[in-house]
C-alpha positions in Angstrom: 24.1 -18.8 -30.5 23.3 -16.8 -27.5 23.4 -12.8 -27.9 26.8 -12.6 -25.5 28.4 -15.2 -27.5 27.7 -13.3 -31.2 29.5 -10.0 -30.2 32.7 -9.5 -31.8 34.2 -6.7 -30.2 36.6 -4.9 -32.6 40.0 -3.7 -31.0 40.6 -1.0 -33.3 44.0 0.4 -31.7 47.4 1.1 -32.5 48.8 -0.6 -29.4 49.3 -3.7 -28.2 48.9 -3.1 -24.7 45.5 -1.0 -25.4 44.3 -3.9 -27.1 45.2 -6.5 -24.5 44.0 -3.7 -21.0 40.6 -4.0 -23.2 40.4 -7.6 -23.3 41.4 -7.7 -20.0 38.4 -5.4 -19.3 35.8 -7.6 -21.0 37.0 -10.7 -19.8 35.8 -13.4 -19.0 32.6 -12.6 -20.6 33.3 -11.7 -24.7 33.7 -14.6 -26.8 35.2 -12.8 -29.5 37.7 -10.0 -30.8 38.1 -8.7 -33.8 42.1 -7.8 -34.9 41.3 -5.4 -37.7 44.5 -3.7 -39.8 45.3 -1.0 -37.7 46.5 -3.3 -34.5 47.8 -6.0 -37.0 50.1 -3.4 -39.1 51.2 -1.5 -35.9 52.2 -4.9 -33.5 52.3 -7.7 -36.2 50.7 -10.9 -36.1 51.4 -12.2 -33.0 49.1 -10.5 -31.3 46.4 -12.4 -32.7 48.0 -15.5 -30.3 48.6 -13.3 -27.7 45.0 -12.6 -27.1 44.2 -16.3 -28.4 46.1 -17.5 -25.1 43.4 -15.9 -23.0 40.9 -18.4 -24.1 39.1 -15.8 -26.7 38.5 -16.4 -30.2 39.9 -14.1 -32.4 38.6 -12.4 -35.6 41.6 -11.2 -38.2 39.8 -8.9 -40.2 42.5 -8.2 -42.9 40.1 -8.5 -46.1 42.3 -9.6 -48.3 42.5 -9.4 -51.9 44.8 -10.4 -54.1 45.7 -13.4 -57.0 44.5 -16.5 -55.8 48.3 -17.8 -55.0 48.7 -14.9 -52.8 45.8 -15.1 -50.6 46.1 -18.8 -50.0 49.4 -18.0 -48.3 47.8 -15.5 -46.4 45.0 -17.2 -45.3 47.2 -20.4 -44.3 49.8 -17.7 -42.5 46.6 -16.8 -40.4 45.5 -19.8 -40.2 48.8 -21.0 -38.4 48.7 -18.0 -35.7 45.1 -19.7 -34.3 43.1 -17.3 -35.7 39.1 -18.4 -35.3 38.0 -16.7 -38.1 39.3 -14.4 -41.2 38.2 -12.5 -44.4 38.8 -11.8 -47.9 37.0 -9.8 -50.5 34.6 -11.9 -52.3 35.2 -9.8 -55.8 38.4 -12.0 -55.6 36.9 -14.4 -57.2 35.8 -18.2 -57.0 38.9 -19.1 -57.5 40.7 -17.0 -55.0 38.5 -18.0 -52.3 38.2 -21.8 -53.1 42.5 -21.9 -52.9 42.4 -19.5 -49.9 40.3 -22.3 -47.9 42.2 -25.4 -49.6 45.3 -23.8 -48.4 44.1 -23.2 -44.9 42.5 -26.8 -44.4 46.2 -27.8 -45.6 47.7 -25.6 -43.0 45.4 -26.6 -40.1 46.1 -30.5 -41.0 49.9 -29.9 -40.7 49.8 -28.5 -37.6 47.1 -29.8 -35.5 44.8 -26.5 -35.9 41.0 -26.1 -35.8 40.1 -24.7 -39.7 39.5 -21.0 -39.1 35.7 -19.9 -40.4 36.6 -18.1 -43.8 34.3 -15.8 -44.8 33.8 -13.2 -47.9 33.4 -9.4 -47.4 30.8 -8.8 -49.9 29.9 -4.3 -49.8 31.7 -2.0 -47.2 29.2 -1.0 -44.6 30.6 2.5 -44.9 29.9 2.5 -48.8 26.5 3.6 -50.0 24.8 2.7 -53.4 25.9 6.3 -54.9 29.3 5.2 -54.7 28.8 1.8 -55.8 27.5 3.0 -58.7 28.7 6.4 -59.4 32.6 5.9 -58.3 33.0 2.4 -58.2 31.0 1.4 -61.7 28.9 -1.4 -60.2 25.9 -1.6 -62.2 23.7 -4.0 -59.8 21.9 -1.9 -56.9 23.1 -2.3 -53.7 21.2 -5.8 -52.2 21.3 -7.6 -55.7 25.5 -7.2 -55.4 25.6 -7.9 -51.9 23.3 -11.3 -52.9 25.4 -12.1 -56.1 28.4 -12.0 -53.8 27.7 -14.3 -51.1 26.2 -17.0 -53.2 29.4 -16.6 -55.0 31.3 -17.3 -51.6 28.8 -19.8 -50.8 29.6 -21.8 -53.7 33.7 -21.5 -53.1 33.1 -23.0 -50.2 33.4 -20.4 -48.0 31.3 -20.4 -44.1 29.5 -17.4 -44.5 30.4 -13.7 -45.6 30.2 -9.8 -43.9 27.5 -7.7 -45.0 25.5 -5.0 -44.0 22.6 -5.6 -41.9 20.4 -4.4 -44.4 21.0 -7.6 -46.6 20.8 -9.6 -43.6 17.3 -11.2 -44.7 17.9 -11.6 -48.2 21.1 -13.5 -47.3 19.7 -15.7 -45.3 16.4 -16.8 -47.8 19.3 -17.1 -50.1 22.5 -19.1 -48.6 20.3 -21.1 -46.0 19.9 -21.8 -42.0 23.8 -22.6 -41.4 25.9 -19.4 -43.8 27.2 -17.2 -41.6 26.5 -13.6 -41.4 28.5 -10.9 -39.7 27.7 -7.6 -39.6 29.7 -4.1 -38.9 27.8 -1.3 -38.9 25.3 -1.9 -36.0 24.6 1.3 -33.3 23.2 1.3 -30.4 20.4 3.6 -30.6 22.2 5.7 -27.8 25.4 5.5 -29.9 26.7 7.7 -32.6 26.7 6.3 -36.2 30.3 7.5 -36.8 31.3 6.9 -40.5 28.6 4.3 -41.1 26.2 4.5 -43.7 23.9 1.1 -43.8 23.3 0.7 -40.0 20.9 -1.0 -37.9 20.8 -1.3 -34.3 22.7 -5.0 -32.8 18.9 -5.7 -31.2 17.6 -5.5 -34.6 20.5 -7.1 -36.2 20.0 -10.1 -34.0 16.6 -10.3 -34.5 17.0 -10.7 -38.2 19.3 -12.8 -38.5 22.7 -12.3 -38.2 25.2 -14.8 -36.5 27.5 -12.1 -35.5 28.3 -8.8 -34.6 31.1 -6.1 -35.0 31.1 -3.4 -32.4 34.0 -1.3 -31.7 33.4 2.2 -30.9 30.2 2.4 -28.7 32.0 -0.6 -26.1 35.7 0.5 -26.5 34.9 3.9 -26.8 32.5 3.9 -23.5 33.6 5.1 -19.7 33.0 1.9 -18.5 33.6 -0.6 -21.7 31.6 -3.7 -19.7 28.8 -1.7 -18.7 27.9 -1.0 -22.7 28.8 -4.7 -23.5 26.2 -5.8 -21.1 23.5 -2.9 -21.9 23.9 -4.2 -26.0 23.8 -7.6 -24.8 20.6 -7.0 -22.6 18.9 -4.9 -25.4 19.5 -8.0 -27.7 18.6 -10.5 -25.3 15.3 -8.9 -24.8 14.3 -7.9 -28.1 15.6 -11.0 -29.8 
């Protein structure tokens, strides 16, 4: 996959026609958008076909988490609106993800659909280990969790998961060649870190590994959104 085509950019907004001006802005060009819960709780769900018409593929980053029954329905629901990819928390379970993707092959059957990529959220980017540990009572360290996780979604089924892209290498040497790996939390080095803890920059994110990228802030938040798009996608292309 080519470093233009592994960007997602996230459209982290609370309107629908600030999410749509900035895919207007960035395309044609960007593969990918990311509908995270702000947009999706403050237009509802048909946005996510909204900016699927334009020919993008669209990320619904919902993470969702819930009895197994539940997030099947969810994750067929999503899968009906022509979503490309979506998430849910891999400390659901085997079981909730292996019914969340039998439900959405079912849904994408019915109705003539393209399976979405399902993939498990393993540790928050913004979460550091004294948090795991202290607050949330996870006795693993930081990378052994992140690694128990996503062989855990590897074995439901699941096409890859979102980590960190500190665990990008030890993901890969663990869940193969083909397991997806997006990561959130990757700066430009001329970008602020914001409320990220486990950051890298996307050069060096490509570099190790990962399929795919999460940036929001340093591209939506720019002047001139394009001109950062291209300057990451440079900065990858030539350090990859």
């Amino acid at each position: 996959m080519s470093a233009a085509e592994s960007v997602i950019i996230a459209l982290d907004v609370d309107a629908r026609e600030k999410a749509l001006e900035m895919v207007r802005k960035l395309s044609p060009g960007v593969s990918w958008f990311k509908v995270g819960m702000e947009l999706f709780s403050a237009v509802g769900p048909e946005i996510v076909r909204e900016i699927a018409a334009t020919g993008a593929k669209v990320f619904v980053d919902l993470k969702f988490h819930d009895i197994p029954n539940t997030v099947a329905g969810a994750g067929a629901a999503i899968t009906r609106l022509g979503a490309a990819m979506f998430n849910v928390h891999c400390s659901g379970g085997r079981e909730m993800m292996r019914q969340t993707l039998e439900r959405s092959r079912e849904a994408a059957l019915k109705d003539g659909l393209e399976l979405p990529r399902i993939i498990g959220v393993t540790v928050l980017t913004s979460m550091s280990q004294e948090v795991l540990k202290g607050e949330i009572g996870v006795g693993r360290d930081m990378t052994e969790q992140v690694k128990a996780l996503a062989l855990l979604a590897r074995e439901a089924g699941l096409d890859g998961v979102v980590a960190s892209p500190r665990e990008i290498e030890v993901i890969r040497a663990e869940c193969g060649p083909d397991f997806l790996i997006v990561t959130p939390g990757v700066r430009p080095s001329w970008s602020a870190r914001d409320d990220q803890h486990r950051v890298m920059t996307p050069a060096e994110a490509y570099r190790l590994g990962a399929t795919h990228l999460v940036v929001g802030r340093p591209i939506t938040g720019a002047p001139d959104p394009r001109e950062a798009w291209n300057k990451i996608v440079a900065e990858m292309e030539e350090k990859a």
